[in-house]
C-alpha positions in Angstrom: 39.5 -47.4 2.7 36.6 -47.9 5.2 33.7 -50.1 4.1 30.6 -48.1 3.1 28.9 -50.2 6.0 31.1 -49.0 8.8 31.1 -45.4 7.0 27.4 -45.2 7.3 27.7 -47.1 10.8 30.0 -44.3 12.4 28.1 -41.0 10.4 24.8 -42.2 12.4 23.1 -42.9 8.7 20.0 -44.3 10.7 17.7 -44.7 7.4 17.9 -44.3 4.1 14.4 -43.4 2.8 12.1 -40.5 4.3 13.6 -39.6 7.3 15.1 -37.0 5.6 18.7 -35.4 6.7 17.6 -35.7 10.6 19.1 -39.0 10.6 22.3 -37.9 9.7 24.8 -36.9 12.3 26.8 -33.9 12.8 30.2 -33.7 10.7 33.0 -34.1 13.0 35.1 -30.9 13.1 39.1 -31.1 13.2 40.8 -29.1 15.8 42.5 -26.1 14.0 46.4 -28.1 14.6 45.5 -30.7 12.7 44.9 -30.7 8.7 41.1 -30.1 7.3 39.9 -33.5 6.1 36.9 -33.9 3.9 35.4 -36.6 2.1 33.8 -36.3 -1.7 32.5 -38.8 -3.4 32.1 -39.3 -7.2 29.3 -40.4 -9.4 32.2 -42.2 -11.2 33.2 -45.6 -10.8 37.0 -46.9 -10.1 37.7 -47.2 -13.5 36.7 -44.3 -14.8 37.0 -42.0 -11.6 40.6 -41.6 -12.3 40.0 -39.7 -15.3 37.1 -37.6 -14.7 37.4 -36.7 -10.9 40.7 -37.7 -9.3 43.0 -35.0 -11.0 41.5 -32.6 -9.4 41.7 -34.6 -6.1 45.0 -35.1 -6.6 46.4 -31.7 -7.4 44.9 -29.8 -4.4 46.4 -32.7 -2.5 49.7 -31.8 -3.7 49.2 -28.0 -3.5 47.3 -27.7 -0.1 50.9 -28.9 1.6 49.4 -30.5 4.1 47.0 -28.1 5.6 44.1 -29.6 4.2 43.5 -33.4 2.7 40.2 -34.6 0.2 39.7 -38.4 0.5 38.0 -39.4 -2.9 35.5 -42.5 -2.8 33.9 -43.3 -6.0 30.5 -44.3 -6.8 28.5 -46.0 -4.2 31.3 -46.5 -2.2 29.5 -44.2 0.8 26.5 -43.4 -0.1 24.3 -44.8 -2.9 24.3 -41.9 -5.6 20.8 -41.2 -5.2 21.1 -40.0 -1.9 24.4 -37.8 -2.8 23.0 -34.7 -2.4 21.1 -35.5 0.9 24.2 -37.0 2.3 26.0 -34.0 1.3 23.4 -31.3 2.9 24.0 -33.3 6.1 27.4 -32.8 6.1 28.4 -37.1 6.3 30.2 -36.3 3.5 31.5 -32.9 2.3 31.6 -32.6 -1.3 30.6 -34.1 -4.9 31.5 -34.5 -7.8 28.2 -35.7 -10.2 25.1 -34.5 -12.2 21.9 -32.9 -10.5 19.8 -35.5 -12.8 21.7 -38.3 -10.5 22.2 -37.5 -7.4 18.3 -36.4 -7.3 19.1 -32.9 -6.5 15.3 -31.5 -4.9 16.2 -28.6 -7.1 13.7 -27.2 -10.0 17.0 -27.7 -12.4 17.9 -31.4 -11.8 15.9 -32.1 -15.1 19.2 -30.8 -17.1 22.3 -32.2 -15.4 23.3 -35.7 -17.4 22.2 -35.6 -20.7 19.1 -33.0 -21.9 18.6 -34.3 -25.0 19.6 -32.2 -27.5 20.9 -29.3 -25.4 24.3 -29.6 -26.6 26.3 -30.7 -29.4 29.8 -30.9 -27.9 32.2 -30.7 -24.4 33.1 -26.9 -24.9 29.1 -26.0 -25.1 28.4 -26.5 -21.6 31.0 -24.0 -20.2 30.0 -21.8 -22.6 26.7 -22.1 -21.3 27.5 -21.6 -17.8 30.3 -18.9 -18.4 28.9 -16.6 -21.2 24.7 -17.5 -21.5 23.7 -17.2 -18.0 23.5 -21.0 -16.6 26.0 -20.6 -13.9 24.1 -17.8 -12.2 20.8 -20.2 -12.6 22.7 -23.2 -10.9 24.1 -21.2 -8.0 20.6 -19.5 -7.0 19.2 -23.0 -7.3 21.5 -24.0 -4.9 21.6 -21.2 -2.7 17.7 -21.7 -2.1 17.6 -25.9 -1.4 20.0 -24.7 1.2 23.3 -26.7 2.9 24.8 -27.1 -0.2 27.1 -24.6 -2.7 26.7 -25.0 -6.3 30.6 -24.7 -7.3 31.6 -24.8 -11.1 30.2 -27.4 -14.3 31.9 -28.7 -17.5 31.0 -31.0 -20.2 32.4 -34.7 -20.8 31.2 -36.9 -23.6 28.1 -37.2 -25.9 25.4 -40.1 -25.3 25.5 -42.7 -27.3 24.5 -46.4 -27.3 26.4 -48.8 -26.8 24.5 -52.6 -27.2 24.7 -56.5 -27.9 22.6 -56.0 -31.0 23.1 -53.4 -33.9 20.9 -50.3 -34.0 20.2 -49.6 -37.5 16.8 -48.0 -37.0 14.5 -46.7 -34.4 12.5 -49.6 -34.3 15.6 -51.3 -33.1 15.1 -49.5 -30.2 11.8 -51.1 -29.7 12.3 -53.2 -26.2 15.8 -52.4 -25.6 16.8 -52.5 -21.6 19.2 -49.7 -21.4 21.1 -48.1 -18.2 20.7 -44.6 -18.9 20.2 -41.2 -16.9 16.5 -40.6 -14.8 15.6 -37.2 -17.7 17.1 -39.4 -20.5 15.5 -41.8 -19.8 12.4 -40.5 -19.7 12.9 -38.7 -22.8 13.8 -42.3 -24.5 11.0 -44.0 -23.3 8.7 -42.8 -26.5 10.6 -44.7 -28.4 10.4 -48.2 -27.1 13.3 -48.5 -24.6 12.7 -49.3 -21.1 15.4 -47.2 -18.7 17.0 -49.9 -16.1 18.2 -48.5 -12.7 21.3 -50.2 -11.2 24.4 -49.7 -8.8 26.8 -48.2 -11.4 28.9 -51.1 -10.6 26.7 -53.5 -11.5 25.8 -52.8 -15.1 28.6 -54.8 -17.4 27.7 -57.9 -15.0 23.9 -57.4 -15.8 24.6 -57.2 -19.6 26.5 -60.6 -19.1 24.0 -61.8 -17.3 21.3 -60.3 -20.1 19.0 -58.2 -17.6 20.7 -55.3 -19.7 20.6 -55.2 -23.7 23.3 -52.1 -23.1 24.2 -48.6 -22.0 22.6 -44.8 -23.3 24.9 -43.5 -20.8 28.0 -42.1 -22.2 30.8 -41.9 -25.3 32.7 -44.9 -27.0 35.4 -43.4 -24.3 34.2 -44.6 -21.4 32.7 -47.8 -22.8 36.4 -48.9 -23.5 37.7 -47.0 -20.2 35.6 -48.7 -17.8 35.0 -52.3 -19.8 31.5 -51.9 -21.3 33.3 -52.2 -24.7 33.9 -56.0 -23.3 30.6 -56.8 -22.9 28.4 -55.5 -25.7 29.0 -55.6 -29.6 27.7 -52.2 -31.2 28.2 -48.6 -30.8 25.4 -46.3 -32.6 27.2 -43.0 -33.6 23.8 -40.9 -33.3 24.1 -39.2 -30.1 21.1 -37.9 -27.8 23.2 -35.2 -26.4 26.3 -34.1 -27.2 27.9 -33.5 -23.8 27.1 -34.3 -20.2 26.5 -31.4 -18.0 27.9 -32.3 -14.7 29.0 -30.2 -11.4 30.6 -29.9 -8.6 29.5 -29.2 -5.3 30.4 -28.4 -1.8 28.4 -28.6 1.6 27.7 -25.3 2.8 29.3 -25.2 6.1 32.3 -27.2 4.7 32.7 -24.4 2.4 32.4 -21.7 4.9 34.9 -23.1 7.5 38.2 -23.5 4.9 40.4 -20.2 4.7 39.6 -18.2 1.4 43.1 -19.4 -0.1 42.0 -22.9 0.2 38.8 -22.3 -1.5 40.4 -20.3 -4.3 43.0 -23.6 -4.9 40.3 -26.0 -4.8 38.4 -23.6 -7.6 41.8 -24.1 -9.3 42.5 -27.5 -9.1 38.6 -28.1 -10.6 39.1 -26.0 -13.5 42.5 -27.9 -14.1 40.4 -31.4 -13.9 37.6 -29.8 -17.0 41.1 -29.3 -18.8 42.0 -32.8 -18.9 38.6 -34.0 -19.2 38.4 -32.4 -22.6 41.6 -33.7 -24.6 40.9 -36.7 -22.7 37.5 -37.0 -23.6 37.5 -35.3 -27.4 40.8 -37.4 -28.3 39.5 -40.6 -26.9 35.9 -40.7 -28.8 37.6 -39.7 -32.5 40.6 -42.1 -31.9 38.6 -45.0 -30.7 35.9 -44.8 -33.6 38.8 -44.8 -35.7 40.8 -47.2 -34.4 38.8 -49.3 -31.3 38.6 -52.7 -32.5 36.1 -53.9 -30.1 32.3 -52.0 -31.3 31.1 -52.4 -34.3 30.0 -48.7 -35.6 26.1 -48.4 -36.9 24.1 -45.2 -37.8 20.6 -44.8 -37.9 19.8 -42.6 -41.1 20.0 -39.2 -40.9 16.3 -38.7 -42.2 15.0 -41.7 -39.6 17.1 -39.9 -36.9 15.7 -36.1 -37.2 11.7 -37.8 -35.5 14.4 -37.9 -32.6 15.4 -34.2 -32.9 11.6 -33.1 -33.8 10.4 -34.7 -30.2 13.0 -33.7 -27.9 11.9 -30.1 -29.1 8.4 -31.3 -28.1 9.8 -32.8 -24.8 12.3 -29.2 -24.4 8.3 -27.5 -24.6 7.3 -29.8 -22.0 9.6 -29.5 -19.5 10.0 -25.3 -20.4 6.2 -25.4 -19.0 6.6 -26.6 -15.7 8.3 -24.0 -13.7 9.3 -20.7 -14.6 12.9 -21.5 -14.2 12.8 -24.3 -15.9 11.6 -22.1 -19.1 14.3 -19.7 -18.3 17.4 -22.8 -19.4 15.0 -24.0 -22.0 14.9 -20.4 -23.5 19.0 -20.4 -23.4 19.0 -23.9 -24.9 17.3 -22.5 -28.0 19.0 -18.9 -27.7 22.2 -21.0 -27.9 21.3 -23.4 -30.3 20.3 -20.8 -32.8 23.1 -19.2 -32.5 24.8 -22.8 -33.4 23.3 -23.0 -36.6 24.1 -19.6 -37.7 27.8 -20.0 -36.7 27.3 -23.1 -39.1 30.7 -24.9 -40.1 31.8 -27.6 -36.9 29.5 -25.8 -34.6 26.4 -27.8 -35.8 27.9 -30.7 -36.2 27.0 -33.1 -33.1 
């Protein structure tokens, strides 16, 4: 696998601020005789991108017999994921595999990829959004207007949690705490004392070694044992922020255009397979290893203590709704859905 220096070297990546997609060069076509080759890259890293993006990778791979070939790189390993979709738009690399809210999608609906706080309460919410409430056809117009890039198809993967050196019993525990979290999330956090890090996903278990990090409000007790943070921090707080990530998968526009119909129909296929394993993986993984995981310690905040959270991300949901009129539009589903939640009752409000 080619360095990300020499990748960036031979796509012409010239800069990596303003220029803009200018600076990247024009996607080398293959002749028709030989197989179509594209690159995606992951917001995952090595350990977890096994789980969450390469069974999809994989199966196309096997099914395509040869006429067409995705090379997978994982996070960072091309471009940094901040500059995902830009890269993709320019066609140096072809596809993604990663939340709007990371890859700093210039769309008006980045705000909800990653972890809206609140929006959802488990991994079968988000395709319900997108598939029976509307938020697919929102994504896909978003898309279609930022231009060089196709919106494909989302899912859900696990709820947002902390995981830190020192127990969370309380809010005021929160007070200080340097957490690696998503950009919205963040944001959102913030009001309660903790200060959002940014880092090379890479780089995060060394910086809570090394103590620049006090821990993670980035994903479930799954992928804190999967990819090693469950080695480097203590405590796992079972009050979630969100109960699912909302994450997609994308395509660069002409990329999309130039594969035959049956190859875009697979691919389709092969992604829906991949949000098939991602939720026994994902909803097997964070009951068994609360219940069994011997390396986090479990802590609550009380229930009572914990609704000031609820009550201000409806506050922050009002904020957000009052920006843009499509950003209303998702907030509006959000409570439609919600509501609907609560009257359903039974497992379907609890997060």
């Amino acid at each position: 696998m080619q360095s990300r220096r020499n990748f960036l070297k031979k796509a012409g990546l010239v800069t990596a601020g303003a220029a803009g997609a200018s600076t990247l060069a024009t996607p080398y076509v293959m002749a028709q005789s030989t197989p179509i080759k594209w690159r995606l890259q992951t917001y995952a890293g090595a350990a977890l991108g096994p789980h969450v993006t390469k069974p999809a990778v994989d199966a196309f791979n096997a099914a395509a017999k040869g006429e067409m070939e995705i090379e997978l790189y994982y996070a960072d390993q091309l471009v940094p994921t901040g500059e995902l979709f830009r890269a993709m738009q320019a066609g140096t690399i072809n596809a993604v595999h990663s939340d709007d809210d990371s890859m700093a999608a210039p769309v008006d609906i980045s705000v909800f990829g990653g972890y809206f706080p609140f929006a959802t309460k488990h991994i079968l919410d988000v395709p319900a959004l997108f598939n029976q409430h509307g938020l697919a056809e929102i994504w896909r117009d978003a898309y279609a207007k930022a231009g060089g890039v196709v919106w494909l198809s989302a899912a859900g993967q696990d709820p947002c949690h902390f995981n830190t050196k020192k127990p969370i019993t309380s809010l005021a525990d929160l007070q200080g705490l340097r957490l690696y979290t998503f950009p919205t999330a963040g944001k959102f956090l913030a009001q309660f004392g903790v200060i959002p890090v940014v880092l090379p996903y890479e780089d995060v278990q060394v910086a809570v070694q090394t103590g620049e990090l006090d821990g993670m409000s980035w994903s479930g007790i799954t992928e804190d044992y999967t990819v090693g943070w469950a080695d480097v921090t203590d405590h796992f707080t079972t009050n979630n922020i969100s109960g699912a990530w909302i994450g997609s998968w994308f395509v660069n526009e002409k990329s999309w255009a130039d594969i035959p119909e049956h190859l875009q129909k697979l691919w389709l296929a092969c992604i829906d397979a991949g949000h098939t394993y991602r939720n026994q993986w994902y909803w097997g993984g964070e009951a068994s290893l609360r219940a069994n995981g011997d390396k986090l310690k479990l802590t609550t905040i009380p229930a009572a203590e914990w609704a000031q959270v609820e009550d201000a991300a409806l506050k922050f949901w009002d904020e957000i709704a009052a920006e843009s009129e499509t950003r209303a539009k998702v907030v509006g589903i959000f409570k439609e859905y919600n509501a609907m939640l609560k009257k359903a009752g039974g497992v379907y409000t609890q997060g």
